[in-house]
ZASE-983033 format. One record per atom (N, C-alpha, C): x, y, z; residue number from 1. Coordinates in nm, 3 decimals, padded with zeros to 5 digits, always signed. Example, Ala and Ser with C-alpha at 12.3 -4.5 7.8 and 13.67 -1.06 7.14 Angstrom:
BEGIN
@u = +01.319, v = -00.569, w = +00.780, seq = 1
@u = +01.230, v = -00.450, w = +00.780, seq = 1
@u = +01.320, v = -00.330, w = +00.780, seq = 1
@u = +01.285, v = -00.225, w = +00.708, seq = 2
@u = +01.367, v = -00.106, w = +00.714, seq = 2
@u = +01.290, v = +00.003, w = +00.787, seq = 2
//
This chain:
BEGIN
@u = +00.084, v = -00.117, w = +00.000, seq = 1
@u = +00.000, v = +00.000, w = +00.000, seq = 1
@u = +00.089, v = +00.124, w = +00.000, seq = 1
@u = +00.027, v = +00.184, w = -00.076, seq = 2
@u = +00.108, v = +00.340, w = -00.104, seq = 2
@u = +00.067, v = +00.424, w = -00.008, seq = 2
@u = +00.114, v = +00.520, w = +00.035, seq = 3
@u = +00.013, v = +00.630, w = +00.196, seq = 3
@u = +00.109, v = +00.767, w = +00.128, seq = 3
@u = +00.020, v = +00.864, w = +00.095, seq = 4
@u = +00.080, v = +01.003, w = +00.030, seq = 4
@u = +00.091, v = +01.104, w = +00.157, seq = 4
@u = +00.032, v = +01.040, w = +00.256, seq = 5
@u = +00.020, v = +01.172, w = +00.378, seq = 5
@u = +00.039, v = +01.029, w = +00.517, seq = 5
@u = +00.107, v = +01.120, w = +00.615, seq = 6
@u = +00.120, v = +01.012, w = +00.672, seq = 6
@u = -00.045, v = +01.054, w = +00.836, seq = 6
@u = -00.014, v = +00.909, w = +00.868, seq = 7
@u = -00.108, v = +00.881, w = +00.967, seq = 7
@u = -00.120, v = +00.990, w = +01.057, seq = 7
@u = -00.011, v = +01.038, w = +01.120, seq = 8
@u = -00.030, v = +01.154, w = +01.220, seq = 8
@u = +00.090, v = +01.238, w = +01.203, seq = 8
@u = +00.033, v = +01.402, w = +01.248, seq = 9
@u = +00.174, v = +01.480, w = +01.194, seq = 9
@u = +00.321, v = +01.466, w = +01.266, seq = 9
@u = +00.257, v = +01.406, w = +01.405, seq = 10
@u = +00.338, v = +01.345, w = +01.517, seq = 10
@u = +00.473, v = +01.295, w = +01.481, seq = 10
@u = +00.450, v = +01.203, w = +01.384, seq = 11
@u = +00.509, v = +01.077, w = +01.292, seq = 11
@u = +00.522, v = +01.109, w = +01.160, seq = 11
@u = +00.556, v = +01.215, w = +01.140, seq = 12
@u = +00.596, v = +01.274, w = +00.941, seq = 12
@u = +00.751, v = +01.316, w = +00.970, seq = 12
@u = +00.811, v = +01.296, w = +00.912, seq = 13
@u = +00.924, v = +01.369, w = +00.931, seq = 13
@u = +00.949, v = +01.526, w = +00.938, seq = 13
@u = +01.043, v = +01.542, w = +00.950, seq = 14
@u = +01.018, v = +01.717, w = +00.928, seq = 14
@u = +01.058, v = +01.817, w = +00.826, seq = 14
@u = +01.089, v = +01.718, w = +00.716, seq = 15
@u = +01.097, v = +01.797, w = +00.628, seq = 15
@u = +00.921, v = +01.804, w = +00.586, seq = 15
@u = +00.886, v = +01.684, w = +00.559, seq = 16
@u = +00.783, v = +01.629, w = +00.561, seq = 16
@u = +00.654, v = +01.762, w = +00.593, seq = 16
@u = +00.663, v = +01.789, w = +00.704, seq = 17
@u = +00.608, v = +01.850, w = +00.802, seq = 17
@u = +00.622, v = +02.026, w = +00.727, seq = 17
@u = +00.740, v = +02.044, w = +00.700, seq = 18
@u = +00.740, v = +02.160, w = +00.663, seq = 18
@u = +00.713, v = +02.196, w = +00.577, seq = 18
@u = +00.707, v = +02.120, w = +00.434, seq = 19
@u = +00.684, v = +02.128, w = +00.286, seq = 19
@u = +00.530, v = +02.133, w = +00.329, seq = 19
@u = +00.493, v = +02.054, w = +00.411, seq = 20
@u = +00.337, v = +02.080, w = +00.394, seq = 20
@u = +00.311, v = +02.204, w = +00.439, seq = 20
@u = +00.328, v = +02.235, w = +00.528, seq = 21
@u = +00.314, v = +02.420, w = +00.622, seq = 21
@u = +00.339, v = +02.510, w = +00.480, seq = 21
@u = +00.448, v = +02.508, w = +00.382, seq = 22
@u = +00.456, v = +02.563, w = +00.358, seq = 22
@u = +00.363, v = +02.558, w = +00.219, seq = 22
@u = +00.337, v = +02.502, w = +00.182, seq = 23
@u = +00.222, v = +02.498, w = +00.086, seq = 23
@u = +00.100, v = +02.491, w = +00.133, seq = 23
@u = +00.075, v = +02.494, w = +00.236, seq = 24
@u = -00.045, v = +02.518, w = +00.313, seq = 24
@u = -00.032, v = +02.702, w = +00.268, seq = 24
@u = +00.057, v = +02.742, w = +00.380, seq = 25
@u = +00.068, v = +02.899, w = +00.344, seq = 25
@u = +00.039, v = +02.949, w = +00.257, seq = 25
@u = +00.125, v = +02.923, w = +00.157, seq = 26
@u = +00.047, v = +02.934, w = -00.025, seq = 26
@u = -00.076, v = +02.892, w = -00.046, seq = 26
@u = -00.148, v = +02.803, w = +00.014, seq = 27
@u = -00.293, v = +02.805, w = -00.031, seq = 27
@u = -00.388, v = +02.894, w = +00.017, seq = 27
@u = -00.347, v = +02.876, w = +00.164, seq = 28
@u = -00.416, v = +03.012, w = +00.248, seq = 28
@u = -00.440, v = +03.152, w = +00.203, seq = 28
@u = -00.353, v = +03.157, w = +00.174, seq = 29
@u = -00.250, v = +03.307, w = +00.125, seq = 29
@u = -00.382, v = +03.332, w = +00.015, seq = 29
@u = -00.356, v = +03.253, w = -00.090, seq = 30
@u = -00.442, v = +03.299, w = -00.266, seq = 30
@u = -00.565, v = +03.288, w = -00.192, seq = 30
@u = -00.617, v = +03.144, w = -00.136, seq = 31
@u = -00.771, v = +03.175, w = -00.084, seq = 31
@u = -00.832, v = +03.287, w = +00.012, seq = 31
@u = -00.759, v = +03.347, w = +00.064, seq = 32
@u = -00.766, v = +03.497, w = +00.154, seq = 32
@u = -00.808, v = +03.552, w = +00.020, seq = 32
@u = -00.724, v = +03.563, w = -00.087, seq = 33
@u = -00.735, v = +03.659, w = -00.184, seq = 33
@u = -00.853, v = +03.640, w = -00.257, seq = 33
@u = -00.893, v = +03.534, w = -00.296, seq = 34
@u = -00.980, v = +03.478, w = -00.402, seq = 34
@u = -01.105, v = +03.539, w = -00.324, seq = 34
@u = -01.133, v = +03.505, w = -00.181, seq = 35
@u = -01.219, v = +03.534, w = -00.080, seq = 35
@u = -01.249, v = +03.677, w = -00.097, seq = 35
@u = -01.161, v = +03.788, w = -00.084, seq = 36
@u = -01.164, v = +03.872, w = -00.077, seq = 36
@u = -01.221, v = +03.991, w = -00.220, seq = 36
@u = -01.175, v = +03.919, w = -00.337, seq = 37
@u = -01.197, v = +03.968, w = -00.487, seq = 37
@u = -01.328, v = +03.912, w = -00.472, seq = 37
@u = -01.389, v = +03.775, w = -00.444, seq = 38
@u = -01.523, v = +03.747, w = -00.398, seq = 38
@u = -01.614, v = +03.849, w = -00.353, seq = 38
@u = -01.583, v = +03.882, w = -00.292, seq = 39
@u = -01.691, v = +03.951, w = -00.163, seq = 39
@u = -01.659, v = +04.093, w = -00.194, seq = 39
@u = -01.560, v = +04.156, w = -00.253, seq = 40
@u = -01.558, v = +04.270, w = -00.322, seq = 40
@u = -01.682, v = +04.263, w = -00.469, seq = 40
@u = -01.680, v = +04.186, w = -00.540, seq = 41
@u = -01.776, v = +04.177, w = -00.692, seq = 41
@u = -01.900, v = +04.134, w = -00.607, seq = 41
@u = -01.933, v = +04.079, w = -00.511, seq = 42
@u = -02.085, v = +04.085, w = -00.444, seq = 42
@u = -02.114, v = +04.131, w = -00.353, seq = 42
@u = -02.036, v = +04.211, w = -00.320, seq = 43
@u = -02.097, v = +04.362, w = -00.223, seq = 43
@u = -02.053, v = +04.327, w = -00.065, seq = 43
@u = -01.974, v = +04.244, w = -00.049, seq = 44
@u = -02.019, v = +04.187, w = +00.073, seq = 44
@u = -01.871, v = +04.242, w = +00.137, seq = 44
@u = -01.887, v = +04.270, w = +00.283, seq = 45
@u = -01.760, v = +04.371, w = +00.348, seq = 45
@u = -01.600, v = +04.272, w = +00.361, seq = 45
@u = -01.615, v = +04.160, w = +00.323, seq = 46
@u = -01.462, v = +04.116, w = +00.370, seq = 46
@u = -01.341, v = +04.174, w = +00.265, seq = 46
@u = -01.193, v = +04.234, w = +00.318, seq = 47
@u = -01.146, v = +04.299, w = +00.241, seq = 47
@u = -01.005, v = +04.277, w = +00.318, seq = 47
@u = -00.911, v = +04.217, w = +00.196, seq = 48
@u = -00.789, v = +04.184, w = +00.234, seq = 48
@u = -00.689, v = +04.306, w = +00.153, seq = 48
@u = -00.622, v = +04.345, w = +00.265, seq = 49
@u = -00.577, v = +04.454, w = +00.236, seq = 49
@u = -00.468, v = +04.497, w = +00.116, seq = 49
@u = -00.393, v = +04.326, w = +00.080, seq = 50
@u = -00.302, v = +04.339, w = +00.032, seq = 50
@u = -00.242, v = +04.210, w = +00.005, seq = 50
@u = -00.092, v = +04.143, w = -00.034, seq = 51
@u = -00.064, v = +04.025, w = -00.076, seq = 51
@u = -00.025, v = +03.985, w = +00.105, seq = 51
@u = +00.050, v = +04.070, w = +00.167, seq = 52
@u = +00.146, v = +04.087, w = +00.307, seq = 52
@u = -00.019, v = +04.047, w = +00.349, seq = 52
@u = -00.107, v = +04.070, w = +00.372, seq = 53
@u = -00.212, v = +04.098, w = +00.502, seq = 53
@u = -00.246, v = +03.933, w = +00.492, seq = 53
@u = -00.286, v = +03.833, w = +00.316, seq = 54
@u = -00.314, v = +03.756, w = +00.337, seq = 54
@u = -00.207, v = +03.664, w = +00.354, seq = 54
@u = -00.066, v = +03.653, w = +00.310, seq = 55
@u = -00.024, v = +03.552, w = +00.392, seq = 55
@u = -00.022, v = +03.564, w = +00.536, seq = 55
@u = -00.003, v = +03.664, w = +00.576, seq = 56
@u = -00.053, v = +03.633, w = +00.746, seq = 56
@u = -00.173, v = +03.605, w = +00.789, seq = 56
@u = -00.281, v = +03.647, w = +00.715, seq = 57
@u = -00.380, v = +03.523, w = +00.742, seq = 57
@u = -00.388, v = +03.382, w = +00.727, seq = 57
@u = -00.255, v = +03.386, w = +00.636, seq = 58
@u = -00.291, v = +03.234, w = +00.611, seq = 58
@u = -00.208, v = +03.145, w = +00.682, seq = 58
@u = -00.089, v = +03.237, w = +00.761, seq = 59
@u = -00.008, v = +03.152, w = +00.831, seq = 59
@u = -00.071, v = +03.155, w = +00.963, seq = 59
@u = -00.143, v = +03.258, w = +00.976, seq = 60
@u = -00.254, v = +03.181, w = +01.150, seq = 60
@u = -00.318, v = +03.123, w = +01.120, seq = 60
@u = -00.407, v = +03.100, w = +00.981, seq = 61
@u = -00.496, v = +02.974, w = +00.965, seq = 61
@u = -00.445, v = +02.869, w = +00.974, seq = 61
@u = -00.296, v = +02.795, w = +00.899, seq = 62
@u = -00.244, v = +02.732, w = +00.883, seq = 62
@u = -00.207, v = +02.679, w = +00.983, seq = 62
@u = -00.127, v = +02.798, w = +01.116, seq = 63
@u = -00.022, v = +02.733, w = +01.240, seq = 63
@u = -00.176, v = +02.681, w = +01.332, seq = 63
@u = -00.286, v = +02.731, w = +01.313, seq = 64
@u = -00.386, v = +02.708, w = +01.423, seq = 64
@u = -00.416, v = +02.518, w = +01.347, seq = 64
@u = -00.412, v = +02.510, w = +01.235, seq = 65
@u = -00.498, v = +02.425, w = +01.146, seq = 65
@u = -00.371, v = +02.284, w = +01.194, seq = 65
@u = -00.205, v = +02.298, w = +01.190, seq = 66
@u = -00.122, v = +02.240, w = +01.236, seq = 66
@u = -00.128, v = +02.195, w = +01.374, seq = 66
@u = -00.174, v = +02.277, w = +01.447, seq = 67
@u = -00.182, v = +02.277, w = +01.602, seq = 67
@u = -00.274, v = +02.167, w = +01.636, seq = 67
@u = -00.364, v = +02.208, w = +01.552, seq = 68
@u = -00.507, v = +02.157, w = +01.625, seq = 68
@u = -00.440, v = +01.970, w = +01.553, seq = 68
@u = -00.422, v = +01.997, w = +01.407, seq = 69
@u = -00.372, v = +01.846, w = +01.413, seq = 69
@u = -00.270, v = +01.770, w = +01.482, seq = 69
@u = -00.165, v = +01.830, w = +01.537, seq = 70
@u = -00.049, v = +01.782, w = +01.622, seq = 70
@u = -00.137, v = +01.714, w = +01.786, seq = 70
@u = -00.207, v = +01.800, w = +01.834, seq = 71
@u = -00.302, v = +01.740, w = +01.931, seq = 71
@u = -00.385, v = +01.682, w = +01.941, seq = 71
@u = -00.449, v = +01.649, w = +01.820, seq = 72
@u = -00.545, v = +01.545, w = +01.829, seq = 72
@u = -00.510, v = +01.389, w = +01.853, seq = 72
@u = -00.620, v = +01.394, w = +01.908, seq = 73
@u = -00.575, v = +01.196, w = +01.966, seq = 73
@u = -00.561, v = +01.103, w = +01.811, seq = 73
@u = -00.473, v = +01.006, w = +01.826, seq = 74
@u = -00.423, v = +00.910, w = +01.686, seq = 74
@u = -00.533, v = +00.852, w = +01.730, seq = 74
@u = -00.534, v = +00.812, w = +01.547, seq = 75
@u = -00.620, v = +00.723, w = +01.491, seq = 75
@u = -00.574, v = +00.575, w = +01.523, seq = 75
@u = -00.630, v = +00.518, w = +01.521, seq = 76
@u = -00.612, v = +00.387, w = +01.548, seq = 76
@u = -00.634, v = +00.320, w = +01.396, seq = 76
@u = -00.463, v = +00.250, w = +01.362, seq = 77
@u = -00.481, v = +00.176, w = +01.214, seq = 77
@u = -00.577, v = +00.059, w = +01.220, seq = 77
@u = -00.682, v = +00.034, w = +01.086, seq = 78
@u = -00.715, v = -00.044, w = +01.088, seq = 78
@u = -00.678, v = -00.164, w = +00.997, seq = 78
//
């Protein structure tokens, strides 16, 4: 069996670990933006100030989104 992501972040290595953070960031980052060009063309108030404002949104989405997975209780393989 092939496994592209591993079981827990606990147990990834760390490069592992970081390539993902960091393309996490990059996703965060554009979806802040995409979000934001969104809700600008339908009237609606969310407004990202700039390229700087959303990667830092996206690196607290991200470090909270890491966190919360590093603490969660393991899965049990079946």
């Amino acid at each position: 069996m092939i496994y592209s992501y591993p079981n827990s972040i606990r147990t990834a290595p760390p490069v592992a670990t970081l390539l993902l953070a960091v393309v996490g960031f990059v996703q965060d980052a554009l979806a802040w933006l995409l979000v934001s060009w969104l809700a600008s063309q339908m009237g609606f108030g969310v407004e990202v100030d700039g390229v700087l404002a959303a990667v830092l949104g996206g690196l607290v989405v991200r470090t909270v989104a890491l966190a919360a997975l590093a603490l969660a209780p393991g899965r049990e393989a079946a």
